[in-house]
Rosetta silent file (secondary structure, phi, psi, omega in degrees, C-alpha in Angstrom):
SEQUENCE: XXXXXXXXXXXXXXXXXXXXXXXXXXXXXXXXXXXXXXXXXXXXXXXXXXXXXXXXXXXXXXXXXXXXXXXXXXXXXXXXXXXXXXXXXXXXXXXXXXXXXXXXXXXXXXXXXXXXXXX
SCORE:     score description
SCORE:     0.000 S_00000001
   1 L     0.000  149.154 -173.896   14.291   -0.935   -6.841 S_00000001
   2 L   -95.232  124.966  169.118   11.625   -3.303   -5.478 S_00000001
   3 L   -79.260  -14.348 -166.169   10.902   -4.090   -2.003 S_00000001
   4 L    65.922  -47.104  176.455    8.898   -6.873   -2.858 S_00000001
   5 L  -141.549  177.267 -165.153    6.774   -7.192   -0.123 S_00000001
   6 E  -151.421  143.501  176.095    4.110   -5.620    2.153 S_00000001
   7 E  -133.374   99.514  164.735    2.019   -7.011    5.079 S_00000001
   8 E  -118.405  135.153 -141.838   -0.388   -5.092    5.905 S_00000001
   9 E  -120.775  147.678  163.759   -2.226   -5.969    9.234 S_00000001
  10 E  -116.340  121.414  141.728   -5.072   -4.769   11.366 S_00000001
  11 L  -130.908  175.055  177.328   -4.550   -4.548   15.376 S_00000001
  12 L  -108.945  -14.644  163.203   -5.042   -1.922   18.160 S_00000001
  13 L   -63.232   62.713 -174.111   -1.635   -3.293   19.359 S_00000001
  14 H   -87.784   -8.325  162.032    0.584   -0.516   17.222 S_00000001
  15 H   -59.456  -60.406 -167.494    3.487   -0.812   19.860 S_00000001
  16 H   -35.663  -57.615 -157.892    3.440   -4.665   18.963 S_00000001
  17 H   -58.440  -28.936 -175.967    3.379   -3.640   15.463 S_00000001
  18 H   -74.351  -47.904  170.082    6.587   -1.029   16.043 S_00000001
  19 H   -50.663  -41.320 -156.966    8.266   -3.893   17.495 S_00000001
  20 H   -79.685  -60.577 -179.323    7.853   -6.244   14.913 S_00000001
  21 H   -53.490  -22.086  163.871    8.679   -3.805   12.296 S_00000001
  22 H   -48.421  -72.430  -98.671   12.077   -3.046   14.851 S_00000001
  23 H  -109.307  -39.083  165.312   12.624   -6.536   14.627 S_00000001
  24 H   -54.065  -59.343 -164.287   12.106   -7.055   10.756 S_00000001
  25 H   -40.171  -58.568 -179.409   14.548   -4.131   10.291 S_00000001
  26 H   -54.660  -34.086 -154.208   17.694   -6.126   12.333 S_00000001
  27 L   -53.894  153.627 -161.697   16.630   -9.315   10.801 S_00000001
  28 L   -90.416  -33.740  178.138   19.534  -10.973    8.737 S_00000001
  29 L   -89.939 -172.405 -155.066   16.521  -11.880    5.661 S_00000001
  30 L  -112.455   84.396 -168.269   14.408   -9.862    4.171 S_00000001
  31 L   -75.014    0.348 -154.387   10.686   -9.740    5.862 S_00000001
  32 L    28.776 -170.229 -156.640    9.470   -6.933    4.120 S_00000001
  33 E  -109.355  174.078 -173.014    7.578   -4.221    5.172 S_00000001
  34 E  -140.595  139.597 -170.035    4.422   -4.250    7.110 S_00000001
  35 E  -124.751  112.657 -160.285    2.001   -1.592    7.429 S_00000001
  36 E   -90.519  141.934  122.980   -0.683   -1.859   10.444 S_00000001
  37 E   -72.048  107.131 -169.349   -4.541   -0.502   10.694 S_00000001
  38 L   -84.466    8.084  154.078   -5.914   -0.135   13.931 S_00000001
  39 L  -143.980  162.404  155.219   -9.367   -0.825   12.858 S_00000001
  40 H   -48.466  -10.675 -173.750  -11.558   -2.084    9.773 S_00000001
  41 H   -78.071  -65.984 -175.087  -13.012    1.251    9.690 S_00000001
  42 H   -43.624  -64.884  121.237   -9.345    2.736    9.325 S_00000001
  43 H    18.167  -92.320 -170.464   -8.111   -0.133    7.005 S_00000001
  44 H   -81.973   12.186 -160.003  -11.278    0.704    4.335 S_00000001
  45 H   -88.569  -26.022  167.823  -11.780    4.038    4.890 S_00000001
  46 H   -84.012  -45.988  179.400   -8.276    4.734    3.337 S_00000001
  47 L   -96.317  102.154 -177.678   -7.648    1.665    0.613 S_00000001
  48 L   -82.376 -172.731 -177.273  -11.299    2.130   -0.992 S_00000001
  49 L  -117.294   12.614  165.300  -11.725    0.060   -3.606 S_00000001
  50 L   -85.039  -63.272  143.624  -11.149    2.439   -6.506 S_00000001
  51 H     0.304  -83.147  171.243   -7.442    2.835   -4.389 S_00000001
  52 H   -67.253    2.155  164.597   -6.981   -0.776   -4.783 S_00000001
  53 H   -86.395  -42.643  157.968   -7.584   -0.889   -8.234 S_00000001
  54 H   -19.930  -66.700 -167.000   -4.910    1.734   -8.607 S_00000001
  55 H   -88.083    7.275 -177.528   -2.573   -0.304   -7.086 S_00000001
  56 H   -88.880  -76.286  171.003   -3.590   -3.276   -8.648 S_00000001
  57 H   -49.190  -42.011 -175.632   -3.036   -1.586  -12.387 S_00000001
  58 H   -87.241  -16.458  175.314    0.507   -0.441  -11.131 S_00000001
  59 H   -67.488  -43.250 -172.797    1.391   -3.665   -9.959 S_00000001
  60 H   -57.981  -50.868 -105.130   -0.147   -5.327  -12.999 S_00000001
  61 H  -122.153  -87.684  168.015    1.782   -2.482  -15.005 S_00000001
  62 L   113.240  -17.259 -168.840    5.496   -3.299  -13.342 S_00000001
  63 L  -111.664 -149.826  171.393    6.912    0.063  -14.301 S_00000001
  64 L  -124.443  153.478  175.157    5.967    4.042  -13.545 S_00000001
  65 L  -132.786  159.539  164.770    3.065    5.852  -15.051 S_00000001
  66 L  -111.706  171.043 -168.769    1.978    9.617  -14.640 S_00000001
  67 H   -43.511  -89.495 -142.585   -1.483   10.481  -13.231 S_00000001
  68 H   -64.539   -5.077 -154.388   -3.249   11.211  -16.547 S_00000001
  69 H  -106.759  -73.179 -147.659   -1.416    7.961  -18.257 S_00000001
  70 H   -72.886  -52.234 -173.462   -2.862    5.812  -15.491 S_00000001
  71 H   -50.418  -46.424   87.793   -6.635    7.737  -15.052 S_00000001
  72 H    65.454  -98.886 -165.148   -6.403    6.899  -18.982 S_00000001
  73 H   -57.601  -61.069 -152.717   -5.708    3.150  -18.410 S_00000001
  74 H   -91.123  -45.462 -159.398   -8.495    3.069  -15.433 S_00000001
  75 L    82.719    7.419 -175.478  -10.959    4.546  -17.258 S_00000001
  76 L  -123.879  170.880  175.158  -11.554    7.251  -14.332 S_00000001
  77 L   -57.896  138.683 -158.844  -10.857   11.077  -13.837 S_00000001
  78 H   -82.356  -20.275  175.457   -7.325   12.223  -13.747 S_00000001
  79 H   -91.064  -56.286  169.439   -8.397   14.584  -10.410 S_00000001
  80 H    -6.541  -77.152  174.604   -9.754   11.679   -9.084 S_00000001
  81 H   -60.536  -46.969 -154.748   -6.703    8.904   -9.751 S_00000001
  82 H   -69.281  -31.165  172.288   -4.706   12.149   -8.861 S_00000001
  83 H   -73.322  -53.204  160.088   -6.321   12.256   -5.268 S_00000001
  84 H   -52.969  -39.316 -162.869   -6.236    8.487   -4.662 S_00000001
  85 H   -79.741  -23.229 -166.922   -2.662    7.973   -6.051 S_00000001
  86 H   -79.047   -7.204 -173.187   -1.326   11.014   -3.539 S_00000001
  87 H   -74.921  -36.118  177.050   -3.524    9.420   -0.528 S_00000001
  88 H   -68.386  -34.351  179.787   -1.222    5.816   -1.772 S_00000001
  89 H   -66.531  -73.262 -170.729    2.127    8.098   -2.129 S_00000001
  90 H   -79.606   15.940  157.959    1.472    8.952    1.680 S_00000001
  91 L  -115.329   47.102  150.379    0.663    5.707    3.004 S_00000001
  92 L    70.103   18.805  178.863    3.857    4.714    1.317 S_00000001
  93 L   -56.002  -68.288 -178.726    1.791    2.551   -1.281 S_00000001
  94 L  -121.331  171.196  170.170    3.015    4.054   -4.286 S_00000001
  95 E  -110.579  174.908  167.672    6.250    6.537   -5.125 S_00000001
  96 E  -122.621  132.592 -176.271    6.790    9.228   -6.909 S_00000001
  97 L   -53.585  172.947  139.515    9.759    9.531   -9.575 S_00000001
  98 L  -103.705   42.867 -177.050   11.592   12.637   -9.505 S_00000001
  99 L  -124.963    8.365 -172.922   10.057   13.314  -12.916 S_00000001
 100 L    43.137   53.209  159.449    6.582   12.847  -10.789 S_00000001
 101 L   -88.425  147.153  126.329    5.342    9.216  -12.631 S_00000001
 102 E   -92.772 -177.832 -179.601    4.456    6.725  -10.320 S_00000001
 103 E  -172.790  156.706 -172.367    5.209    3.545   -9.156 S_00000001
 104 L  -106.239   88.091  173.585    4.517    0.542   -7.078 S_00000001
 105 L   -61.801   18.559  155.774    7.860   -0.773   -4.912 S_00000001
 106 L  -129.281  153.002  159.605    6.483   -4.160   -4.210 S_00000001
 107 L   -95.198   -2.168  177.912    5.685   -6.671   -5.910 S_00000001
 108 L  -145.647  146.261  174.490    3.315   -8.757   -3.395 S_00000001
 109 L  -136.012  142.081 -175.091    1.114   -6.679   -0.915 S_00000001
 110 E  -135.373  104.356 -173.482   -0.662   -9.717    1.436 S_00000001
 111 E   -67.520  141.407  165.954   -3.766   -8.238    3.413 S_00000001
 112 E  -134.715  135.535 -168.091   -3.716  -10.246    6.898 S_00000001
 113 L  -145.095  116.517  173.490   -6.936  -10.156    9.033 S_00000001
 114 L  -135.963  139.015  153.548   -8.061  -12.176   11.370 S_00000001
 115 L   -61.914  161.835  152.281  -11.523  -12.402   13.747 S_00000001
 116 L  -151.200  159.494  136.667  -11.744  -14.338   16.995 S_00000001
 117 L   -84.493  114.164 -165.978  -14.753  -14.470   19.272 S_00000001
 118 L   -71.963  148.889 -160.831  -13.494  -13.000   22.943 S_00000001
 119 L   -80.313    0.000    0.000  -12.911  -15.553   25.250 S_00000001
C-alpha cells in the first residue's frame, strides 16, 4: 500500500519536527510523512546522488524489484545498489518485501529547504 507522500525537511529544531509529525499523526486528512535533517551536511551525506537515482528508478518503476534486478536497470554494481538500497530501507525510503524485493511506499517525496540571512 502507498503512503503517497514524504516531506522531507532540514532544521536543527527536531522537537518542532516530533511535534509536527505528532500532529500529522491525529490529523483527520492525510499529511503524509515527513522526515527531518538537521543539517545540509546530514541531508547529502546520506541521499547521495547515486541514492536518489535509486529512488527515482523505483518510483519511476511503481512496483518491487530485487537488488540485482534494479543494479541491472541502473547500470551500477549489485554490492553497490545493495549498500545504497539498505542505507534507503533504514531511513524508511524504501521497503523490503518479505520475499526481500524492494519497493518505494510513496509516490511523491517533496525536498523542502529554505535559507534566510539572520536577522
Amino acid at each position: 500500500m502507498s503512503k503517497c507522500r514524504l516531506t522531507i525537511t532540514l532544521g536543527l529544531d527536531w522537537r518542532g519536527a516530533l511535534r509536527q509529525a505528532g500532529k500529522a499523526a491525529t490529523a483527520s486528512t492525510d499529511e503524509g510523512e515527513t522526515l527531518n535533517f538537521e543539517t545540509p551536511a546530514a541531508f547529502f551525506g546520506r541521499l547521495t546522488e547515486r541514492r536518489w537515482g535509486i529512488l527515482q528508478a523505483m518510483q519511476h518503476d511503481g512496483g518491487t524489484v530485487g537488488v540485482r534486478e534494479l543494479a541491472r536497470r541502473l547500470g551500477r554494481d549489485v554490492k553497490r545498489v545493495h549498500e545504497d538500497a539498505a542505507e534507503l530501507v533504514t531511513l524508511g525510503l524504501l521497503e523490503r518485501t518479505e520475499a526481500g524485493a524492494l519497493r518505494c511506499p510513496f509516490c511523491d517525496i517533496h525536498v523542502d529547504m529554505h535559507m534566510a540571512t539572520a536577522a
